[in-house]
N, C-alpha and C positions, 0 to 999 in steps of 0.2 A: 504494500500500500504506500510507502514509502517514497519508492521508485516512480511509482504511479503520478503522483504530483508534481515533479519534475520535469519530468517525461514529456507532461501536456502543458506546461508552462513554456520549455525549448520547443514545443511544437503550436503553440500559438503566438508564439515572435514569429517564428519561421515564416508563418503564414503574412503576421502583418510585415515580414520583412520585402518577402513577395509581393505582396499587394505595393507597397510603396516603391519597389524596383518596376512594377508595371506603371505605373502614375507618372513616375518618373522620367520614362521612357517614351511620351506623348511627343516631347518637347524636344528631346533629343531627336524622335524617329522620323518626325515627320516635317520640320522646322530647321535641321541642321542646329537644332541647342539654341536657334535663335530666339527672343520674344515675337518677332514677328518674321511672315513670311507674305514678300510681296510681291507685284508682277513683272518685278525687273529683278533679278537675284543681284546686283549691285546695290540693294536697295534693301535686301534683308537686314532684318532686326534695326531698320528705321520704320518706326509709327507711323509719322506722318505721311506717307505713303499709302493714298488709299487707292482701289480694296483690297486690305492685306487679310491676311489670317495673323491672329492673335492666341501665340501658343505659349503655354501654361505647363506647368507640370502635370496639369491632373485634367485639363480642358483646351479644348482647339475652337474659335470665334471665327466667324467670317463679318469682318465687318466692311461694309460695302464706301462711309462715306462717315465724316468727327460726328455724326448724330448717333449719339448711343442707343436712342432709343431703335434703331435699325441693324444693330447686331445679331446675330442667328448664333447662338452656341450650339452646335450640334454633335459635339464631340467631348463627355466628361468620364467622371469615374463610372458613372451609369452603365455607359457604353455608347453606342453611335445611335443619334436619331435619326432615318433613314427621309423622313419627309423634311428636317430642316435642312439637311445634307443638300436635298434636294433642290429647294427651296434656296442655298448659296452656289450651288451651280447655275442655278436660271438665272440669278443676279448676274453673275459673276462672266457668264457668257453674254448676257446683255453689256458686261460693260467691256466686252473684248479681253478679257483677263484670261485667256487660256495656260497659264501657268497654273492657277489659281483651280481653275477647272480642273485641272488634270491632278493635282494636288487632291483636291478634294476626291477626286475618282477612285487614287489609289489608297485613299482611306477607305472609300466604300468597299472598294475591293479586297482591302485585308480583314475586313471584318464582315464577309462574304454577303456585300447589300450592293443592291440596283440603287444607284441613287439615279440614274437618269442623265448623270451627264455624259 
């Protein structure tokens, strides 16, 4: 019984170590580690550069334009939302931003969703 408590203490870090080596890994994976990802890669991890995606450790933003209230987060710890996904590819190809598109594509892609772009 002893053992036993241990045991599930080193195996419930483990888990939250993994979980935060996943979260972690948003930012890096799909962003190059930058805060932002924009439609000139000269341009990455500058903000003011819109529409960029705005990448987090634990969430990925498409934000189309400095009006915050038109940002789409569709990528958190949750997992991928397939219809905002979708919903920053139609922006994002209206705005000619095909970086951006294809960016978004192969997130849909690794986490096996149609987003439509």
């Amino acid at each position: 019984m002893k053992t036993i408590i241990p045991i599930i203490a080193i195996a419930a870090g483990l888990l939250v170590a993994a979980h935060s080596a996943q979260a972690a890994s948003l930012k890096k994976t799909y962003c190059g580690n930058n805060d932002f990802f924009g439609t000139i890669s000269d341009r990455d991890g500058d903000g003011g550069s819109y529409p960029h995606l705005h990448c987090g450790s634990r969430f990925i933003t498409y934000s189309p334009n400095k009006n915050k209230g038109n940002r789409i987060n569709f990528l958190d710890n949750g997992g991928l939302s397939v219809s905002k996904a979708a919903n920053a590819c139609i922006d994002a190809n209206g705005k000619n931003a095909g970086r951006l598109t294809a960016k978004i594509a192969d997130i849909c892609t690794d986490y096996d969703a149609a987003c439509g772009c």
